[in-house]
C-alpha positions as CSV (number, residue, x, y, z in Angstrom):
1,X,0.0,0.0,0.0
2,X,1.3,3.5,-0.9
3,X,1.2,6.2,1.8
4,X,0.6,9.5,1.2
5,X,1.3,13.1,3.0
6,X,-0.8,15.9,3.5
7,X,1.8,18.7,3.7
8,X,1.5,22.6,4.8
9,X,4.1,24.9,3.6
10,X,5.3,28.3,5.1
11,X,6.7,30.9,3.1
12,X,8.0,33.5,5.7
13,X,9.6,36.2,3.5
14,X,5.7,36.7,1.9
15,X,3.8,35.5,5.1
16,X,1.6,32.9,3.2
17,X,1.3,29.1,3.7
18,X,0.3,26.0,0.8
19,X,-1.4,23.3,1.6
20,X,-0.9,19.9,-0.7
21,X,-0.5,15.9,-1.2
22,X,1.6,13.9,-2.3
23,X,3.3,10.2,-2.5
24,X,6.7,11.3,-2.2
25,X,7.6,14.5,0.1
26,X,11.0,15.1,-0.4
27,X,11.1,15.1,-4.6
28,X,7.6,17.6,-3.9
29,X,8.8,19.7,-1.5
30,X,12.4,20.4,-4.0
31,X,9.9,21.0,-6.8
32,X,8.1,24.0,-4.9
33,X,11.5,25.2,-3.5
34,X,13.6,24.9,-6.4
35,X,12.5,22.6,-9.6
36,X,9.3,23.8,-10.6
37,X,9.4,26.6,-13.5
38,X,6.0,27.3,-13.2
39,X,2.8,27.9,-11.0
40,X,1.8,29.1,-7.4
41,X,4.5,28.1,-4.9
42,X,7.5,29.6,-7.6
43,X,6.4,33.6,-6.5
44,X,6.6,32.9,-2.8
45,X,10.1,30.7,-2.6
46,X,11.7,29.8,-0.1
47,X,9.5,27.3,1.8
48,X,9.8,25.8,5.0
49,X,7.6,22.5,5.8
50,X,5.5,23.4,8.6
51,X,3.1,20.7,9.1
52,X,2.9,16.8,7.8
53,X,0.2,14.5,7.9
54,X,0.4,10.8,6.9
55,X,-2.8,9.3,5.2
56,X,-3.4,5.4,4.2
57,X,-4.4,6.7,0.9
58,X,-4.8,9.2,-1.7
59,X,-8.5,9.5,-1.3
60,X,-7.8,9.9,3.0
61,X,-5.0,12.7,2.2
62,X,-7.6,14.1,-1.2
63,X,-10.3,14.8,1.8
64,X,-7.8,16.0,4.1
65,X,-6.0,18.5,2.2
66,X,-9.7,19.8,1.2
67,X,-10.6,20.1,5.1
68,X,-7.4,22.2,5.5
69,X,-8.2,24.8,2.8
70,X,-11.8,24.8,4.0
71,X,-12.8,27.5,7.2
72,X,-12.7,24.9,9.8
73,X,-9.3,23.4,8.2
74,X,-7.7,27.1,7.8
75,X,-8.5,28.3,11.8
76,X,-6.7,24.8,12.4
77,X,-3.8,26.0,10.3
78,X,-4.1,29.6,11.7
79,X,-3.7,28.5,15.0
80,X,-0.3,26.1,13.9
81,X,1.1,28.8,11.9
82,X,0.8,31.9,15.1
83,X,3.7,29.3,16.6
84,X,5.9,29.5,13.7
């Protein structure tokens, strides 16, 4: 079985955090810091990894990372990110 991990990521210098999934952390978390060309996380580099979650499955870490970027999921990450 393949484990995945709901991840949260912190961009200090710009004050803003990204939520995501993924089956493999590390090679994800050196795309948004330094592979990717493209897309959201590029503008707000360099990211620290704030929060991890481990799911059982995609479909547990889908729902998960859809709680987090919901209201209740965001207070949640509120809250973790005032510690930071």
């Amino acid at each position: 079985m393949e484990e995945y991990v709901v991840y949260v990521l912190y961009s200090e210098k710009y004050n803003i955090h990204y939520t995501g999934y993924t089956g493999n952390l590390i090679a994800r978390f050196a795309s948004h810091n330094s592979l990717s060309e493209k897309g959201f996380t590029k503008k707000y580099r360099p990211w620290a990894v704030v929060h991890v979650e481990f799911c059982n499955s995609k479909r547990e870490a889908i729902v998960r990372e859809k709680f987090l970027k919901r209201c209740a999921g965001r207070a949640f990450l509120k809250n973790l990110l005032s510690t930071v």
